[in-house]
C-alpha positions in Angstrom: -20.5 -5.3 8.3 -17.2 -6.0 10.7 -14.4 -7.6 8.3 -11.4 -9.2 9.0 -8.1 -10.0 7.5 -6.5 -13.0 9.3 -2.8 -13.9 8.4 -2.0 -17.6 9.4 1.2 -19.2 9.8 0.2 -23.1 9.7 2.6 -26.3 10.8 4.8 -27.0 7.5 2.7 -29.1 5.1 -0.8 -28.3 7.2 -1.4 -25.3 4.9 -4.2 -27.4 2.4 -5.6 -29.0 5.4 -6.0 -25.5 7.0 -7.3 -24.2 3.8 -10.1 -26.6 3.4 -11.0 -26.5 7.4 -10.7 -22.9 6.7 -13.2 -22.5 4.0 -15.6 -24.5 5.8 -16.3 -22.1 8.5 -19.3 -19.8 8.4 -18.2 -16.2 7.5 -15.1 -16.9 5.9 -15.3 -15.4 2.6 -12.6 -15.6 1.3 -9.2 -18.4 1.6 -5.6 -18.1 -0.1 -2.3 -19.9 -0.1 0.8 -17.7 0.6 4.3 -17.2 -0.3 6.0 -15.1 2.2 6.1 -14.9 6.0 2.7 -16.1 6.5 1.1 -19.3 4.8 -2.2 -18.4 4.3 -4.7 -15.2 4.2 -8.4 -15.6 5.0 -10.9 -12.9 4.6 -13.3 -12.9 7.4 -17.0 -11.0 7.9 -19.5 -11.4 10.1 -23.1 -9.5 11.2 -21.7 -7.8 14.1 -18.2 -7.1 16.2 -19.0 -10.1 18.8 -19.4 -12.4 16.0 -16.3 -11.6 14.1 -14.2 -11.8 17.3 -15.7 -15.5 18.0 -14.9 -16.7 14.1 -11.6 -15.1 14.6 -10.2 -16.3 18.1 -12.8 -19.8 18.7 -13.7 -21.5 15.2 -10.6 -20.5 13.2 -8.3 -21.4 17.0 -10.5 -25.0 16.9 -8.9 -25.8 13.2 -5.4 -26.6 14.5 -2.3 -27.2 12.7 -2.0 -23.0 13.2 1.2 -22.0 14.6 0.6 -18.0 15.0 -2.3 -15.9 13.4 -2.2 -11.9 12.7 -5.6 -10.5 12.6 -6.3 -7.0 10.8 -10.0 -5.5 11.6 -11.0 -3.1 8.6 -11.3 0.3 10.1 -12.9 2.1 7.0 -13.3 0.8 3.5 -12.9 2.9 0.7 -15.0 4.9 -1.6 -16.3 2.9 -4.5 -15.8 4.1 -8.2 -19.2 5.7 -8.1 -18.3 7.7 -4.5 -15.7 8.7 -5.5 -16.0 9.9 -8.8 -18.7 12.0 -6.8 -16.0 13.4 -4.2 -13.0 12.8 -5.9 -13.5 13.8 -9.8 -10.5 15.9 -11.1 -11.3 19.7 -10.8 -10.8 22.4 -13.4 -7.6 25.1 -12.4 -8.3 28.2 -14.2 -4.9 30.4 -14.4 -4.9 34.1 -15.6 -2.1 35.1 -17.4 -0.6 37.9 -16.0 1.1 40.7 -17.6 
């Protein structure tokens, strides 16, 4: 499943407004406030690439009050605790003592 994170730098007092419009649109998991460069993260999925690219640049663009966005498409997730406990689990170094 495509995921997004979108980093969104609103008009100064918009960032609540764009939070609730934000949280209203379809795929959108995911909404926080921000202290830093950017006002506000949202974390994005969708069923396929075409849709994630139309939440991203047509329902989030339509919410206004957004100065500048920064989207970051997830590549590769990973491993969860049980994968990687499978590929990752600490091995055993046996040493011989040498005389």
């Amino acid at each position: 499943m495509p995921t997004a994170y979108v980093l969104l730098n609103t008009e100064i007092g918009a960032e609540n407004q764009v939070l609730k419009a934000l949280k209203r649109i379809e795929g959108v998991q995911e909404v926080h406030s921000l202290w830093g460069v950017y006002d506000v993260i949202a974390n994005v999925n969708a069923e396929t690439m075409e849709k994630l690219k139309y939440i991203i640049t047509k329902r989030i663009g339509q919410v206004g009050r957004i100065n500048s966005k920064l989207t970051m498409i997830i590549t590769e997730k990973a491993p969860s605790n049980s994968e990687e406990q499978l590929f990752f689990a600490p091995k055993t170094i046996e040493t011989a003592l040498v005389p």
